[in-house]
N, C-alpha and C positions, 0 to 999 in steps of 0.2 A: 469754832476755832476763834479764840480773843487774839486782836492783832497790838500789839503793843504802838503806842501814839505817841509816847514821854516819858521824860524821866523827872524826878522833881525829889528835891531834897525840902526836909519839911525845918522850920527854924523854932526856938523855944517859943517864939508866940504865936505858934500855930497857923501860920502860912506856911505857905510849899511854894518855890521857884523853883518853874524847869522850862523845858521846852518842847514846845506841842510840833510832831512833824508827820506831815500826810507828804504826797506825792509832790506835790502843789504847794502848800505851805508849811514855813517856820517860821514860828512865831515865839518870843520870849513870854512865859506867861507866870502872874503872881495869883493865888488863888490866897484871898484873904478872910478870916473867920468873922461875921458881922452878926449884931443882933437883931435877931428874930422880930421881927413885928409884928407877924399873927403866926397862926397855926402851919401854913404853908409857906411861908416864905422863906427865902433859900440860908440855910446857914453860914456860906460861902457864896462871894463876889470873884469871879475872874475877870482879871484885867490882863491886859501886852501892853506890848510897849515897855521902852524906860526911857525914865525922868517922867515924860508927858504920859501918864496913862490913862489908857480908856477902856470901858467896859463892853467882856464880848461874852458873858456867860454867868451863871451861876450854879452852885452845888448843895444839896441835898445831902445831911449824915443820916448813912442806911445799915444795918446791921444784917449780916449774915445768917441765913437762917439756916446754913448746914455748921458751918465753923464760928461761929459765933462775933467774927471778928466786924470793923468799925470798915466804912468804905464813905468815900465820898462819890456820888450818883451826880457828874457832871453833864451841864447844855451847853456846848460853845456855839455860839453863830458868827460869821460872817461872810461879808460877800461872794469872797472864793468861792463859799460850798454851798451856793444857791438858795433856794427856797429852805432848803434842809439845812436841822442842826443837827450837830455832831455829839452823841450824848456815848458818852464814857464812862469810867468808874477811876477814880483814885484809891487804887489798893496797894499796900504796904509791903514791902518786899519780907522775907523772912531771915535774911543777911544786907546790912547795908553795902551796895555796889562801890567797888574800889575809888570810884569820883566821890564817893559819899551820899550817894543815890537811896532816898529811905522809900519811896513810892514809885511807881508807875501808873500811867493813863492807858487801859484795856478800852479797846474799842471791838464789838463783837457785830458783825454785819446782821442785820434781821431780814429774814428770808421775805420777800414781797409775793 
């Protein structure tokens, strides 16, 4: 069962602003599209915060392999959530949400 984490409206330049909320934390967050420097490095920067931002993550573009569709494969850390990151997915609604909501953050628990 995927537990929904956020909402994020995506903008023409291909950042997404929303806000990430667990139990514990909300936190404003900008996920911005950067370039590649080698083969694995993240295609996306997350940052929180406004005005002063600082970085608590990065994302991964992953392709579907039943629907074929575009997902961004997110790690956010921080203190809050201990040793552990919080890895997510930014996938695309199929109607945009009345606030203007075009994605959400799926977080799916992994069985230990």
């Amino acid at each position: 069962m995927a537990i929904t984490l956020g909402a994020f409206t995506k903008s023409v330049d291909g950042s997404f602003t929303g806000t990430l909320k667990t139990l514990n934390v909300t936190a404003s967050l900008v996920i911005v599209p950067v370039d590649k420097m080698s083969e694995n490095a993240p295609d996306h920067r997350v940052y929180a915060g406004n005005g002063n931002r600082y970085e608590v993550g990065a994302g991964w573009s992953q392709v579907a392999k039943s629907s074929g569709e575009t997902y961004l494969n997110l790690k956010i850390g921080a203190p809050e959530f201990g040793p552990n990151w919080v890895r997510a997915r930014l996938v695309k609604l199929e109607q945009p949400g009345e606030d203007g909501t075009t994605h959400i953050a799926l977080w799916e628990p992994r069985d230990r």
